[in-house]
TIMI-588897 format. One record per residue: residue in three letters; chain; x, y, z of N, C-alpha, C in turn. Coordinates in nm, 4 decimals. Atoms other than C-alpha are relative to their C-alpha. Example, Ala and Ser with C-alpha at 12.3 -4.5 7.8 and 13.67 -1.06 7.14 Angstrom:
! residues 2
+--------+--------+----------+----------+----------+----------+----------+----------+----------+----------+----------+
| residu | chaine |      n_X |      n_Y |      n_Z |     ca_X |     ca_Y |     ca_Z |      c_X |      c_Y |      c_Z |
+--------+--------+----------+----------+----------+----------+----------+----------+----------+----------+----------+
|    ALA |      A |   0.0890 |  -0.1190 |   0.0000 |   1.2300 |  -0.4500 |   0.7800 |   0.0900 |   0.1200 |   0.0000 |
|    SER |      A |  -0.0820 |  -0.1190 |  -0.0060 |   1.3670 |  -0.1060 |   0.7140 |  -0.0770 |   0.1090 |   0.0730 |
+--------+--------+----------+----------+----------+----------+----------+----------+----------+----------+----------+
END
This chain:
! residues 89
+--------+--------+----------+----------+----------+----------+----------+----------+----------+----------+----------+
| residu | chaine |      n_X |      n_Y |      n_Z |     ca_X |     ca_Y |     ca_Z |      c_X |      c_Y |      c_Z |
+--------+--------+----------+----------+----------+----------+----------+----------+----------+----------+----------+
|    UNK |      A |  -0.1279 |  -0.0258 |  -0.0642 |   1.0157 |   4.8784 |   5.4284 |   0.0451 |  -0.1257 |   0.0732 |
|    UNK |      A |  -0.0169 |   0.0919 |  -0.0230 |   1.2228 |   4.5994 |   5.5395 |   0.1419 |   0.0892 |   0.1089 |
|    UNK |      A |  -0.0762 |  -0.0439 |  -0.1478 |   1.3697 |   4.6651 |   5.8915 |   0.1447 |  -0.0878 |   0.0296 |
|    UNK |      A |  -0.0994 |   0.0681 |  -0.0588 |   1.7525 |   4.5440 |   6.0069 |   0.0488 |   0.0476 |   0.0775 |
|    UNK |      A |  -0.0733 |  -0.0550 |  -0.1344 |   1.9694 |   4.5266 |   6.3091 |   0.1116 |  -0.0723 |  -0.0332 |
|    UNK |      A |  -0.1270 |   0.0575 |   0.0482 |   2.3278 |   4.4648 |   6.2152 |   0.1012 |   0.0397 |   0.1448 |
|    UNK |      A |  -0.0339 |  -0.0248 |  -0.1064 |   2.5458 |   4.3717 |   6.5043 |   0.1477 |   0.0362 |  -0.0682 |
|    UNK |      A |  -0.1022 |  -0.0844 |   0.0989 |   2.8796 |   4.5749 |   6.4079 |   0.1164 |  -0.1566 |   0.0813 |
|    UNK |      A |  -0.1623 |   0.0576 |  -0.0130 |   3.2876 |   4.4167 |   6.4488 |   0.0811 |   0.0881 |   0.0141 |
|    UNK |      A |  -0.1160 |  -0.0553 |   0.0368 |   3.5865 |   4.5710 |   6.5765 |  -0.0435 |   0.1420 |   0.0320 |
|    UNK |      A |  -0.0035 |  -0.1763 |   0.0243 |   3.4191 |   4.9333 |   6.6254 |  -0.0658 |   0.0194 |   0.1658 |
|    UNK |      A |   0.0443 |  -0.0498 |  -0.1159 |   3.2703 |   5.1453 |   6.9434 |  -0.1330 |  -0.0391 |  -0.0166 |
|    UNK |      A |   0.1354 |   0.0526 |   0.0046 |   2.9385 |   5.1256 |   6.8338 |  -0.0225 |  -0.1862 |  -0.0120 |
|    UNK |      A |   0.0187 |   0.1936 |  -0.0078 |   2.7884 |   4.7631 |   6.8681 |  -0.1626 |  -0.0201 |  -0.0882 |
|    UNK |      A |   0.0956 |   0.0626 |   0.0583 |   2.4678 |   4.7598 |   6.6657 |  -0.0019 |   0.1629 |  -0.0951 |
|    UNK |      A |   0.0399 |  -0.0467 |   0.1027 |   2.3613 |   4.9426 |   6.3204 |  -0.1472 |  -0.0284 |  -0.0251 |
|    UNK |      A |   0.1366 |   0.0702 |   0.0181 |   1.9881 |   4.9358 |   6.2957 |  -0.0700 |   0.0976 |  -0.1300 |
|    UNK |      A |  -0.0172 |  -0.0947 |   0.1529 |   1.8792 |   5.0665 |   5.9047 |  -0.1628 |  -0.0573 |  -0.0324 |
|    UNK |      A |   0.0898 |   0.0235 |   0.1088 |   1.5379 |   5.0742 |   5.6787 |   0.0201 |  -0.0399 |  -0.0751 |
|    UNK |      A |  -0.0287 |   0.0049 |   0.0773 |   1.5691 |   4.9496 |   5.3856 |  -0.1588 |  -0.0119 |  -0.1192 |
|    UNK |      A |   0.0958 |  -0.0357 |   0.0747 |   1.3148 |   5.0123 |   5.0669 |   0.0698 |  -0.0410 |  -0.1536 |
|    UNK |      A |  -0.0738 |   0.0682 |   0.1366 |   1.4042 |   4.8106 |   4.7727 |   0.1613 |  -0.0075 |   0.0413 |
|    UNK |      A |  -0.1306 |   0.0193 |  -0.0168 |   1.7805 |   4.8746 |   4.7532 |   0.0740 |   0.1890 |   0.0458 |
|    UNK |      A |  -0.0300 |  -0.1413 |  -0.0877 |   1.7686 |   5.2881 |   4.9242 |   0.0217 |  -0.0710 |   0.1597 |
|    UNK |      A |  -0.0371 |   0.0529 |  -0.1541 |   1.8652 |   5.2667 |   5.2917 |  -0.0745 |   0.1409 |   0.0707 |
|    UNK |      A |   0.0818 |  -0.0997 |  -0.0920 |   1.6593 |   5.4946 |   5.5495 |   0.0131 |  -0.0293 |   0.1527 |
|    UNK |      A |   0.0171 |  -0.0065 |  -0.1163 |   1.6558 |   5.5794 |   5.8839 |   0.1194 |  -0.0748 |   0.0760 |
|    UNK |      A |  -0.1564 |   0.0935 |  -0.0619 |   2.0283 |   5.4403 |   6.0067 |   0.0109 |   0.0901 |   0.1216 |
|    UNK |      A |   0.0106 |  -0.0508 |  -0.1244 |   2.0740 |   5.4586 |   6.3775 |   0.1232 |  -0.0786 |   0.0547 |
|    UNK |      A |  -0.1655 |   0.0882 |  -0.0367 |   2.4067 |   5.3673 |   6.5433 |  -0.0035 |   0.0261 |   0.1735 |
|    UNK |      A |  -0.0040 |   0.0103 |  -0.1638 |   2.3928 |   5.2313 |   6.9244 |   0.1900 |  -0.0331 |   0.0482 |
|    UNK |      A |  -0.1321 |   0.0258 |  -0.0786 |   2.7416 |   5.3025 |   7.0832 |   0.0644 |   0.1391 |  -0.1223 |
|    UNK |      A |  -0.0531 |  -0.0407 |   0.0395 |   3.0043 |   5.4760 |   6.9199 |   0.0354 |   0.1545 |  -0.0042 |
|    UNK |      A |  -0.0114 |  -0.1472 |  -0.0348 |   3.0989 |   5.8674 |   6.8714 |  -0.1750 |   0.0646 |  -0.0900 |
|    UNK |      A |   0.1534 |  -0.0128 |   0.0840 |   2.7602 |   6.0014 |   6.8381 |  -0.0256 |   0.1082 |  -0.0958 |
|    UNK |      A |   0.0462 |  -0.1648 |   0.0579 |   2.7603 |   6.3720 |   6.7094 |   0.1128 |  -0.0766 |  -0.2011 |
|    UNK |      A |  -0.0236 |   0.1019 |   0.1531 |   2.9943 |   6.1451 |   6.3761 |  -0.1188 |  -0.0971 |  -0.0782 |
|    UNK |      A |   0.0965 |   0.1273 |   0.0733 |   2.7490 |   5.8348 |   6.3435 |  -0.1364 |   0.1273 |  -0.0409 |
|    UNK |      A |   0.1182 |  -0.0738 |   0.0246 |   2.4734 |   6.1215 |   6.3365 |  -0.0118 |   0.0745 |  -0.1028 |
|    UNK |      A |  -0.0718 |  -0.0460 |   0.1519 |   2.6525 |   6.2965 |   6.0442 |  -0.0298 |  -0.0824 |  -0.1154 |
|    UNK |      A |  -0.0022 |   0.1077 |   0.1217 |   2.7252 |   5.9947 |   5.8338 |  -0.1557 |  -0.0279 |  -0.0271 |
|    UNK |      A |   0.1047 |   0.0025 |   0.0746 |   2.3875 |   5.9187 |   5.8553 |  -0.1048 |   0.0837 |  -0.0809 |
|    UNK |      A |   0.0898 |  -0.1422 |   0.1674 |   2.2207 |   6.2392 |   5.6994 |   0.0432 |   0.0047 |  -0.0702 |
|    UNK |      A |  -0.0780 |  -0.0113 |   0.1671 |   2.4843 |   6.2273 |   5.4690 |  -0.0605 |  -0.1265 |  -0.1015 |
|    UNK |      A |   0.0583 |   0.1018 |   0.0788 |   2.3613 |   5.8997 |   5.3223 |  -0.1466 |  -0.0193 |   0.0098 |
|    UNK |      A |   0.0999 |  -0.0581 |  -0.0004 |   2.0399 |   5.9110 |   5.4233 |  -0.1030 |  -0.0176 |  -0.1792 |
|    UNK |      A |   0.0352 |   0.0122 |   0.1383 |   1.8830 |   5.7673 |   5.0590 |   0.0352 |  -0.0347 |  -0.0456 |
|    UNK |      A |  -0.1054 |   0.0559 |   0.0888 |   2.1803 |   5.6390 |   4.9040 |  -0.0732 |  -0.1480 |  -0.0054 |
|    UNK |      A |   0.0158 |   0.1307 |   0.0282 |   2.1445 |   5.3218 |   4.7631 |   0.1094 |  -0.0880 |   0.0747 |
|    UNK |      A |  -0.1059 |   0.0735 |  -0.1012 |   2.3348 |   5.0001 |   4.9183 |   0.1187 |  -0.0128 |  -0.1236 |
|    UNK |      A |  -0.1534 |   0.0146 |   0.0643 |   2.5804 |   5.0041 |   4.6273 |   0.0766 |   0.1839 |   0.0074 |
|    UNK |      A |  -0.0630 |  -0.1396 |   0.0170 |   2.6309 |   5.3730 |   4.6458 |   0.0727 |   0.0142 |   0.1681 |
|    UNK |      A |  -0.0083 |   0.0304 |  -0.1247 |   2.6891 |   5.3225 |   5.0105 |   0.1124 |  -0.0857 |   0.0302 |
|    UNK |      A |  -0.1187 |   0.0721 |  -0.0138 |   2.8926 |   5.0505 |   4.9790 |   0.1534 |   0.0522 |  -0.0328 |
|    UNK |      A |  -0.1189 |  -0.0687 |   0.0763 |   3.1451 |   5.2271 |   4.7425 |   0.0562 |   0.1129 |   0.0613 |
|    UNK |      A |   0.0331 |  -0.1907 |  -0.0185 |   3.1367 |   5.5712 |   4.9254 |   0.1335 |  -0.0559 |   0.1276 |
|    UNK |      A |  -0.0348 |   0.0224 |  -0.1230 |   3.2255 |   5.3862 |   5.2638 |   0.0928 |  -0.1169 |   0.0359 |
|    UNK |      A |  -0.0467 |   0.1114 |  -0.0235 |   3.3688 |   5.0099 |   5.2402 |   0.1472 |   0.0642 |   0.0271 |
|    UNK |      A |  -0.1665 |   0.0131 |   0.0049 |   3.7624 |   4.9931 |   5.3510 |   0.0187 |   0.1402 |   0.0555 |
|    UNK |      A |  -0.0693 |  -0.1640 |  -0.0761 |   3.7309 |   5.3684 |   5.5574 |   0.0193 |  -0.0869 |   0.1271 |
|    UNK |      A |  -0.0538 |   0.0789 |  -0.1486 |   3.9717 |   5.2219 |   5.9242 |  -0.0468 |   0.1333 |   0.0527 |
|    UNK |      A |  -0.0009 |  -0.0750 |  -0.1057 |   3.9607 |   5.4020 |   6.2454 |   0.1021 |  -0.0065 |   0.0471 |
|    UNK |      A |  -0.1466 |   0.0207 |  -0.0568 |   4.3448 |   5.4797 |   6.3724 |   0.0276 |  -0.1330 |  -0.0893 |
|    UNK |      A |  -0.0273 |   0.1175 |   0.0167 |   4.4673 |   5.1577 |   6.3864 |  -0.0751 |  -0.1520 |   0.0002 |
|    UNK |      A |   0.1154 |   0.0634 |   0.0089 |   4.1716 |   4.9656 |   6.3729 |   0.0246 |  -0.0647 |  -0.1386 |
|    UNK |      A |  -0.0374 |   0.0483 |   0.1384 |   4.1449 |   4.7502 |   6.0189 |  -0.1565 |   0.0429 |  -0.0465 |
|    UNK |      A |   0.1308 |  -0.0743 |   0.0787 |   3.7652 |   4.8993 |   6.0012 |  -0.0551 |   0.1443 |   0.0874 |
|    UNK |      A |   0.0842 |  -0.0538 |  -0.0752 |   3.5336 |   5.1414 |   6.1478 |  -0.1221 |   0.0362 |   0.0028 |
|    UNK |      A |   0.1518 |   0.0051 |   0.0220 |   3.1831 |   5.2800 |   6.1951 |  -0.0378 |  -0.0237 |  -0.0974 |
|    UNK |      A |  -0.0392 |   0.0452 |   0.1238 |   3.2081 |   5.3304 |   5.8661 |  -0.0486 |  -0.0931 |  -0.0664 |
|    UNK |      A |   0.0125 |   0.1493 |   0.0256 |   3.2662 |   5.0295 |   5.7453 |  -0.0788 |  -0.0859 |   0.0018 |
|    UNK |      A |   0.0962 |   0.0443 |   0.0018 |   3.1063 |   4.8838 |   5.9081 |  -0.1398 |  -0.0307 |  -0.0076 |
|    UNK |      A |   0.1097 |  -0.0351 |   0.0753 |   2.7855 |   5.0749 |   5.8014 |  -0.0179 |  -0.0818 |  -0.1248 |
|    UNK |      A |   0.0214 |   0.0424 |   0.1571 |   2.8786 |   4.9563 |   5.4113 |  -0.0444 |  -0.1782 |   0.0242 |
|    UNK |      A |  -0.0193 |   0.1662 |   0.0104 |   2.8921 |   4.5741 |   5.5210 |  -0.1743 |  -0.0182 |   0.0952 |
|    UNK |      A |   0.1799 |  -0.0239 |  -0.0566 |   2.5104 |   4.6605 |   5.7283 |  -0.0599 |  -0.0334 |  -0.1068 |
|    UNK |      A |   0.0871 |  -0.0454 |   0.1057 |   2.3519 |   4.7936 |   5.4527 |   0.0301 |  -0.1562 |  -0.1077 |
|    UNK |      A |  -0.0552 |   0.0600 |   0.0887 |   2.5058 |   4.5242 |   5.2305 |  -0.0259 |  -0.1516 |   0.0475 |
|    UNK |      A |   0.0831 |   0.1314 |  -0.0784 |   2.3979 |   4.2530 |   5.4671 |  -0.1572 |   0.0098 |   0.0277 |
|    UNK |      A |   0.1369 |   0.0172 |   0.0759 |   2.0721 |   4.3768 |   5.4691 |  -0.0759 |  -0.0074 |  -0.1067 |
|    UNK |      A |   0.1063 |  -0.0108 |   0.1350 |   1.9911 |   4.3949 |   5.1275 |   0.0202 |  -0.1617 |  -0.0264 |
|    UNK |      A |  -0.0071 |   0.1581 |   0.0180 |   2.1217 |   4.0248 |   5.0531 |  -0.1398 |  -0.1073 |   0.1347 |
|    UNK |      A |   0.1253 |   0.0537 |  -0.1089 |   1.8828 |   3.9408 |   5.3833 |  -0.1680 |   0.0213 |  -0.0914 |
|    UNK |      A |   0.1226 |   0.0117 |   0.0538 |   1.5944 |   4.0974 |   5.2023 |  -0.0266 |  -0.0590 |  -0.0992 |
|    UNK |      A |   0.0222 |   0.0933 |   0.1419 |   1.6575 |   3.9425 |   4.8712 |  -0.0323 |  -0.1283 |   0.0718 |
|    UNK |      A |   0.0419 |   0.1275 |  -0.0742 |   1.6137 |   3.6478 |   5.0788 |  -0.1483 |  -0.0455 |   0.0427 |
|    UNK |      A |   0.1396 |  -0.0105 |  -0.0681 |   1.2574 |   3.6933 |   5.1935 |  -0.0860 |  -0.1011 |  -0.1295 |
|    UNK |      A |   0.1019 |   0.0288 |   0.1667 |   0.9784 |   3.4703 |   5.0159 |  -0.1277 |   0.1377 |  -0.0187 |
|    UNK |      A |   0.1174 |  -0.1132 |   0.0698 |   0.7564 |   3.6864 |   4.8091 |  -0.1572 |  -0.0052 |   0.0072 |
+--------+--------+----------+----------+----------+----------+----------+----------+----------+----------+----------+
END
């Protein structure tokens, strides 16, 4: 399992902290934001892969916002997997 802490943009919450296991995502935890929502989204995905994740979620705003939790979940997940591809083997 390859552990990240993604500091968010633009939203209530301020950090995204996710599992990741090859290219599934586990255990997503959202510091700040509306909690009884971020606590939702994440059982809902909860397994998804980072492209299924990405697609599901990229480009959802908040009001007038140009992103939100959301969002900025897909661009987490999507920054951690490019991080882990990164790792030497």
């Amino acid at each position: 399992m390859y552990h990240y802490d993604y500091e968010t943009n633009g939203t209530c919450s301020i950090l995204v902290s996710l599992d990741l296991d090859g290219d599934k995502v586990h255990n997503i935890n959202f510091t700040g934001g509306c909690n009884g929502n971020l606590k939702a989204i994440s059982k809902l995905v909860e397994g998804m892969t980072v492209d299924q994740i990405e697609s599901t979620l990229s480009g959802n705003t908040c009001g007038s916002k140009p992103t939100s939790c959301a969002d900025q979940l897909a661009k987490a997940v999507r920054a951690a997997y490019n991080a882990s591809t990164q790792l030497p083997q």
